[in-house]
C-alpha positions as a LaTeX table, in Angstrom:
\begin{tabular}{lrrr}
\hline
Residue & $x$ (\AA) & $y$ (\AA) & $z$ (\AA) \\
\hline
Unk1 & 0.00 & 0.00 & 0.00 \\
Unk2 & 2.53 & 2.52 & 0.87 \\
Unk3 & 4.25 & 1.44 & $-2.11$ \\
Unk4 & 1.51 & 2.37 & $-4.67$ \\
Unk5 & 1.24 & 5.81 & $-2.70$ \\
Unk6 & 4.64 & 6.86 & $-3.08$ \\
Unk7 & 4.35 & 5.59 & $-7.01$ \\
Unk8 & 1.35 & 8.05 & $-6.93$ \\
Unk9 & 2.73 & 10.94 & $-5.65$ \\
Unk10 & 5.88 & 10.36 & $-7.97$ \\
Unk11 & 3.46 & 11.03 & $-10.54$ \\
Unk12 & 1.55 & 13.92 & $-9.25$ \\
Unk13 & 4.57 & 15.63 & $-8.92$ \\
Unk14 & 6.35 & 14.41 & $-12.34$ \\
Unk15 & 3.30 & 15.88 & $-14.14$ \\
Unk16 & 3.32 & 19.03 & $-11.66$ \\
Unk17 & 6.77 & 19.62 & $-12.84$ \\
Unk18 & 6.03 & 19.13 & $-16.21$ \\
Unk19 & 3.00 & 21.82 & $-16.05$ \\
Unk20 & 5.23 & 24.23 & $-14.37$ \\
Unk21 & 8.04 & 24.03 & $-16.66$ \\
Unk22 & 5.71 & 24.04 & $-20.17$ \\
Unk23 & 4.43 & 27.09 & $-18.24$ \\
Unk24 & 7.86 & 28.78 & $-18.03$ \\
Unk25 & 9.04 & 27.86 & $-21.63$ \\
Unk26 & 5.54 & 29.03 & $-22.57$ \\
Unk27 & 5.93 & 32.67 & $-21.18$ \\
Unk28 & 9.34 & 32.81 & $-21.97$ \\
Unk29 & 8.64 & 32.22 & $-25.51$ \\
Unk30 & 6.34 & 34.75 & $-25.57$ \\
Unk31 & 8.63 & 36.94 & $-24.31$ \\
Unk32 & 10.97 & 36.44 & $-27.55$ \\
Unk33 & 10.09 & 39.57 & $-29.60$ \\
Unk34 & 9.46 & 38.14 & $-33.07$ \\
Unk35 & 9.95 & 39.87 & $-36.72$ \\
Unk36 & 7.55 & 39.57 & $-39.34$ \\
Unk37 & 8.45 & 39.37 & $-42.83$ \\
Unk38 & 7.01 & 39.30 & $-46.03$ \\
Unk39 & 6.42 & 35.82 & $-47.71$ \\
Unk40 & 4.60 & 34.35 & $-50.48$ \\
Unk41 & 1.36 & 33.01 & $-49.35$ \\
Unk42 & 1.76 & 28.83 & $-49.50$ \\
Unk43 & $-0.15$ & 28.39 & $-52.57$ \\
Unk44 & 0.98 & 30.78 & $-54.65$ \\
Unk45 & 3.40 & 31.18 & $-57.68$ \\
Unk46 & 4.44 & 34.92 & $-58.96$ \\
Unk47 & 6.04 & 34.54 & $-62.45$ \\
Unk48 & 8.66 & 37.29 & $-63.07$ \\
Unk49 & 6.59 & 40.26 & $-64.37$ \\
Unk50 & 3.52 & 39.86 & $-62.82$ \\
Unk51 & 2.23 & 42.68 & $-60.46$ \\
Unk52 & 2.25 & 42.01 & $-56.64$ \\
Unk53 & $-0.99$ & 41.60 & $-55.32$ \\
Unk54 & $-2.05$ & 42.18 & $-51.06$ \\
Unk55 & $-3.73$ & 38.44 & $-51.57$ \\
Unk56 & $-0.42$ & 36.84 & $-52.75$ \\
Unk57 & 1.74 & 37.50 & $-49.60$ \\
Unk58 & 1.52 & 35.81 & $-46.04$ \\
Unk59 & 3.19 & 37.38 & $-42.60$ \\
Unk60 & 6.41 & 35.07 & $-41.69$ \\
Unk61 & 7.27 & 35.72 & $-37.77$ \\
Unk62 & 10.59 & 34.53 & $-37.23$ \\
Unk63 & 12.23 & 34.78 & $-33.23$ \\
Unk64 & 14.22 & 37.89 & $-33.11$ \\
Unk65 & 17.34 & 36.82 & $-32.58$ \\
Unk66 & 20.94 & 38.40 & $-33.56$ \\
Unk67 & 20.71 & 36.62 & $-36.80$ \\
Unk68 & 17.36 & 37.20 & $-37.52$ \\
Unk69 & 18.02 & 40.88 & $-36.38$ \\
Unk70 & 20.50 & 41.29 & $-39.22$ \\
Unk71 & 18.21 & 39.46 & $-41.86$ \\
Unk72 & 16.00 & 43.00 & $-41.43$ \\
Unk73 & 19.23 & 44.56 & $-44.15$ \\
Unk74 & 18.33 & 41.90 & $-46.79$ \\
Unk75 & 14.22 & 40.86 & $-46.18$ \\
Unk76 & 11.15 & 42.68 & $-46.65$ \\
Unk77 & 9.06 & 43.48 & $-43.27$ \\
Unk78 & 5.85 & 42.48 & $-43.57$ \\
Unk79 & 4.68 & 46.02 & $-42.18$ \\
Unk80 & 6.18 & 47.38 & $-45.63$ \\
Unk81 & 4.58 & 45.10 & $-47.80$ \\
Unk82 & 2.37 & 48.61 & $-49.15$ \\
Unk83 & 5.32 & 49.76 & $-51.06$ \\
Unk84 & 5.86 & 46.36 & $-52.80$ \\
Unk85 & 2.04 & 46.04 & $-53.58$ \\
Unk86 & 1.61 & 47.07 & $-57.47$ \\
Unk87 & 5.04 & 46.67 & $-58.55$ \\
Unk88 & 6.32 & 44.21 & $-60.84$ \\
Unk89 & 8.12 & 40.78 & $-59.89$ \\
Unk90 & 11.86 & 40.61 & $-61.25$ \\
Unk91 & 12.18 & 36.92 & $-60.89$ \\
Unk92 & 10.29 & 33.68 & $-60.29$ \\
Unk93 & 8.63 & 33.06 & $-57.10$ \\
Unk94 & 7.12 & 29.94 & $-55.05$ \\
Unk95 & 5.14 & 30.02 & $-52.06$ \\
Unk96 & 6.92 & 29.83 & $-48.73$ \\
Unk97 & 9.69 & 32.29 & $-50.16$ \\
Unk98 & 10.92 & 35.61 & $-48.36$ \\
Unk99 & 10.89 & 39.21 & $-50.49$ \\
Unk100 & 14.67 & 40.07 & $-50.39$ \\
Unk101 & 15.57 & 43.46 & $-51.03$ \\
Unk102 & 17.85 & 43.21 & $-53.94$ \\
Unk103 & 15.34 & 41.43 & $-55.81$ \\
Unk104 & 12.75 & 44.46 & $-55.80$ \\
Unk105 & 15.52 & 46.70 & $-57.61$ \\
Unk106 & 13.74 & 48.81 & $-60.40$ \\
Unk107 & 15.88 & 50.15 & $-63.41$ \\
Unk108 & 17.23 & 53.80 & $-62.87$ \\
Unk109 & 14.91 & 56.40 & $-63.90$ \\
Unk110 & 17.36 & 58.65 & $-65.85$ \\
Unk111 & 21.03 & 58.03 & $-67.09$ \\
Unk112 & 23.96 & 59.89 & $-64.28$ \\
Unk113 & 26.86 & 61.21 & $-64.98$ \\
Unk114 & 28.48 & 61.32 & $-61.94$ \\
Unk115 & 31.89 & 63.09 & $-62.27$ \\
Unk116 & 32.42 & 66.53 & $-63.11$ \\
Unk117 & 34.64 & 65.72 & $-66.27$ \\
Unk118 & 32.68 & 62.63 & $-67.06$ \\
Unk119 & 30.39 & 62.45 & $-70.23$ \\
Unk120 & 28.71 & 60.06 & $-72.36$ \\
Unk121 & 29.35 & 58.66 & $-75.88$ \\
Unk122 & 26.95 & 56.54 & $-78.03$ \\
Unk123 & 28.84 & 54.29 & $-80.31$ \\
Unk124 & 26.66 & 52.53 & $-83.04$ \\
Unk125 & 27.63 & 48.24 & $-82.28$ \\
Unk126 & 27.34 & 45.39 & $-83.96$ \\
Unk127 & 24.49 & 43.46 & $-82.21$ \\
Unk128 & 25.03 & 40.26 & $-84.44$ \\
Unk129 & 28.87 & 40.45 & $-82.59$ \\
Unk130 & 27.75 & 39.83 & $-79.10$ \\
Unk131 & 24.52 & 38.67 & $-76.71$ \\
Unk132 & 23.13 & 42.34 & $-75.59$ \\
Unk133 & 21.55 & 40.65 & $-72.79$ \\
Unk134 & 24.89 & 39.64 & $-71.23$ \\
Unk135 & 26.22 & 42.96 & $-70.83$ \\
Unk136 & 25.01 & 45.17 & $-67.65$ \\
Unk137 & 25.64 & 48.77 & $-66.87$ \\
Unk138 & 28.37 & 49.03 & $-65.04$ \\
Unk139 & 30.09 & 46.04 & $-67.04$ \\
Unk140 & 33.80 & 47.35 & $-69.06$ \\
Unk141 & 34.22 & 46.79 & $-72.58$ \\
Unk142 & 36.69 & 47.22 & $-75.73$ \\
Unk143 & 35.58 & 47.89 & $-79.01$ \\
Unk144 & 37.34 & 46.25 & $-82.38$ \\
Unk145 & 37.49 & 48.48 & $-85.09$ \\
Unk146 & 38.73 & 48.57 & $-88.61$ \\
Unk147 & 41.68 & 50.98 & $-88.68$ \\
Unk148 & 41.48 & 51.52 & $-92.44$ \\
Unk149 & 38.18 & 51.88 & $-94.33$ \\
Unk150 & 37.86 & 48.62 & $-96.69$ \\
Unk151 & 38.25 & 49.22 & $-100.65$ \\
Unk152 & 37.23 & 47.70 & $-103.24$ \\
Unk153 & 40.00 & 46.74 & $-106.30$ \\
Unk154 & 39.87 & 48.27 & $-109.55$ \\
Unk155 & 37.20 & 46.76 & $-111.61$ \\
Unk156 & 38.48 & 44.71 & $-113.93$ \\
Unk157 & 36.58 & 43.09 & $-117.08$ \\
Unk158 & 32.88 & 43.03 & $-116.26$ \\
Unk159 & 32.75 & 38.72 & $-117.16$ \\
Unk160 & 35.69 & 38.40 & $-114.62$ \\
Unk161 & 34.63 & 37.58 & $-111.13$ \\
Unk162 & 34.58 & 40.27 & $-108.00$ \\
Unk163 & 37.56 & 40.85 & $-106.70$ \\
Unk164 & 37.59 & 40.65 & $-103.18$ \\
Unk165 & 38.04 & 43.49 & $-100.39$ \\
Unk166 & 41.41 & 44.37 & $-99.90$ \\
Unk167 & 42.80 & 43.33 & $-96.32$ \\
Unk168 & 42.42 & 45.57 & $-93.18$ \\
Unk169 & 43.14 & 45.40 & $-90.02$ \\
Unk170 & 41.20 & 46.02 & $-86.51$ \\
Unk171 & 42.22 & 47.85 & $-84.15$ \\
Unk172 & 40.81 & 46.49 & $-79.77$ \\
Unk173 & 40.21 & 50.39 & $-78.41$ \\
Unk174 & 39.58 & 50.77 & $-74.64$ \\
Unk175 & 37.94 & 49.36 & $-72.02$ \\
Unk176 & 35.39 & 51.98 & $-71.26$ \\
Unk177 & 32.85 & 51.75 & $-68.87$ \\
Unk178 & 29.24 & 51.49 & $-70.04$ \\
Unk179 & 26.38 & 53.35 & $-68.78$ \\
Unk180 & 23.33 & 52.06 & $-70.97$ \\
Unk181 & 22.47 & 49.89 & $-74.09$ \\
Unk182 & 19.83 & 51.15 & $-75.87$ \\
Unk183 & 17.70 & 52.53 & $-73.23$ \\
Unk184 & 18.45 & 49.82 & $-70.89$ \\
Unk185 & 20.22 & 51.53 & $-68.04$ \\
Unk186 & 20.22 & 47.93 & $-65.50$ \\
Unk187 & 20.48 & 44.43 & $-65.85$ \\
Unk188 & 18.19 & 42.65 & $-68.63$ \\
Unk189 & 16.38 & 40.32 & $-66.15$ \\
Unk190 & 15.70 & 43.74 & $-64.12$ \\
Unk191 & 14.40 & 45.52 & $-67.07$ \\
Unk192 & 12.85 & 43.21 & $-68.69$ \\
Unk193 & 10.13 & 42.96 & $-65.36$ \\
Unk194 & 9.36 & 46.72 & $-65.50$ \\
Unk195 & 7.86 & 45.64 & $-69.13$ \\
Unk196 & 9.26 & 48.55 & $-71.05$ \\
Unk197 & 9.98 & 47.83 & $-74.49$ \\
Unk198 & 13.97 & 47.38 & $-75.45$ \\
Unk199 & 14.85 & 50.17 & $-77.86$ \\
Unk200 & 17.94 & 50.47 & $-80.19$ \\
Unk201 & 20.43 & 47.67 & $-78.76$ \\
Unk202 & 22.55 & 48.39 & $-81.52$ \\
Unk203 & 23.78 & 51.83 & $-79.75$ \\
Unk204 & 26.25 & 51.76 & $-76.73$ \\
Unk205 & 27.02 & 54.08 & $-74.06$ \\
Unk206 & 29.63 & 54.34 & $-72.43$ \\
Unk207 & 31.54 & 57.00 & $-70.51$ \\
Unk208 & 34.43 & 58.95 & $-71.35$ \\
Unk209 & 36.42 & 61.87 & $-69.69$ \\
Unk210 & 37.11 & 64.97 & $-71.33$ \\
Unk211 & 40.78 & 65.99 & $-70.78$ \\
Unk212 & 40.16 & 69.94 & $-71.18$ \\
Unk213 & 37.01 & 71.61 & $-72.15$ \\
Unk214 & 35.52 & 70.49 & $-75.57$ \\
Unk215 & 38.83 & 68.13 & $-75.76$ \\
Unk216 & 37.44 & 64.51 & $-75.12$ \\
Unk217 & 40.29 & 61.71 & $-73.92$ \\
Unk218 & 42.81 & 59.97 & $-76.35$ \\
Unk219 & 41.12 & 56.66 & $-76.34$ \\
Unk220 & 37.71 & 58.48 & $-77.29$ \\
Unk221 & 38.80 & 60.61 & $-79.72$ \\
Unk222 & 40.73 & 57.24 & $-81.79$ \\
Unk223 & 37.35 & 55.76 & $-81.43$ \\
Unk224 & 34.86 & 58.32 & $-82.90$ \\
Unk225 & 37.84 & 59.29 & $-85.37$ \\
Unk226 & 38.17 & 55.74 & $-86.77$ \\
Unk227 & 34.17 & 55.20 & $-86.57$ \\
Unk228 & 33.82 & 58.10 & $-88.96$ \\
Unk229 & 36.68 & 56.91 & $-91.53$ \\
Unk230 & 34.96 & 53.46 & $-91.62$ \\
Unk231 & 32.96 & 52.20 & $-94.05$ \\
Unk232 & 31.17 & 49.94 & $-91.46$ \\
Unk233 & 30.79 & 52.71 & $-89.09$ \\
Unk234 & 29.56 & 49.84 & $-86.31$ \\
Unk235 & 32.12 & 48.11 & $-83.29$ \\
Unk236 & 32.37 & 45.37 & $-82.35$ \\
Unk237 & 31.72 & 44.44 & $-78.69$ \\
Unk238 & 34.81 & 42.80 & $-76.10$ \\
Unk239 & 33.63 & 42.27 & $-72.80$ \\
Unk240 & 35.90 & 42.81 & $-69.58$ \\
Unk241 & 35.75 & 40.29 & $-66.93$ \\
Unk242 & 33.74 & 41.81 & $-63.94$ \\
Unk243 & 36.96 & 41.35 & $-61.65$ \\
Unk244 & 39.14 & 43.07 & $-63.76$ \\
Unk245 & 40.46 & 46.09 & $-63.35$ \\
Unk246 & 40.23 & 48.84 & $-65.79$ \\
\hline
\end{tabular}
């Protein structure tokens, strides 16, 4: 008998102790301030440029931690989601994904020049020469010129064949740094979302510095001066690495 009491009580205060601590942990987790983000709403997909609607997202509370604290720099708050609402997506999206940030970029508005001896130069390019949507603002490049306009032989007997175009050679002029293609001033994926139509790929441009007043660089000037002498009167495109130095 006194056995089964002590067995009892054992129990009692096993499940007592149990209460009491699911209690503590319960209030204590509570306690833990949580941040809200912005998510896609389970069952939803957003294909990239598709407008953001209020029914689409979902509020993700995540324990405020110190890593969660420094997810706020890269994540959308959910409290913010009215200045998301209406734009256009810039990628893919499935449901149970966070809005980051860097994905809600928007092409610039207007094309900077942002030092005082910088300006721009639009140099006609040969679009069949390279993949326009591979190159982003920002990105260096070298243009390949002829440094001779072709000619043409004498003409000969009018039976005879053609003769063909006498040999000239190109000339790699740069890098320069390039500020828009066509009226593309970001990346293509980025652009492409806003859903403005891509306009005149076959122009480049790309910034320069003017050594004195009215005098543009070296490199410019042997650019534009052998553009003009060439028959062609289109570059084409070398791309820098992005971790090169120029």
């Amino acid at each position: 008998m006194k056995t089964n009491i002590g067995l009892l009580v054992a129990v009692v205060l096993g499940l007592t102790g149990a209460l009491l601590n699911w209690a503590y942990l319960s209030q204590k987790s509570r306690a833990v301030e949580k941040i809200v983000f912005l998510g896609i709403a389970p069952s939803i997909s957003v294909q990239r440029g598709d407008t953001f609607r209020e029914e689409q997202f979902v509020p993700v509370a995540i324990p405020g931690d110190t890593q969660t604290g420094a997810l706020r720099q890269f994540a959308v708050l959910y409290a913010d989601r009215g200045t998301v609402i209406g734009m256009r997506a810039n990628q893919n999206y499935v449901g149970g994904e966070l809005l980051l940030r860097q994905d809600l970029k928007t092409p610039p508005p207007e094309l900077k020049l942002q030092a005082d001896k910088e300006v721009a130069i639009f140099v006609p390019v040969d679009s069949r020469s390279f993949v326009p949507s591979l190159v982003t603002p920002g990105d260096f490049v070298s243009f390949l010129v002829p440094s001779a306009p072709q000619s043409l032989a004498p003409a000969g007997d009018p039976d005879d064949p053609p003769a063909p175009p006498s040999a000239t050679k190109s000339e790699l002029i740069g890098p320069f740094r390039v500020l828009s293609l066509g009226n593309r001033l970001g990346s293509a994926d980025v652009f492409k979302a806003s859903g403005a139509p891509q306009q005149q790929e076959n122009v480049m441009t790309v910034s320069v510095r003017m050594d004195s007043p009215g005098v543009l660089d070296e490199k410019a000037k042997k650019l534009m001066s052998l553009l003009q002498q060439s028959s062609i009167r289109q570059a084409a495109v070398v791309l820098h690495p992005k971790s090169e130095k120029n």
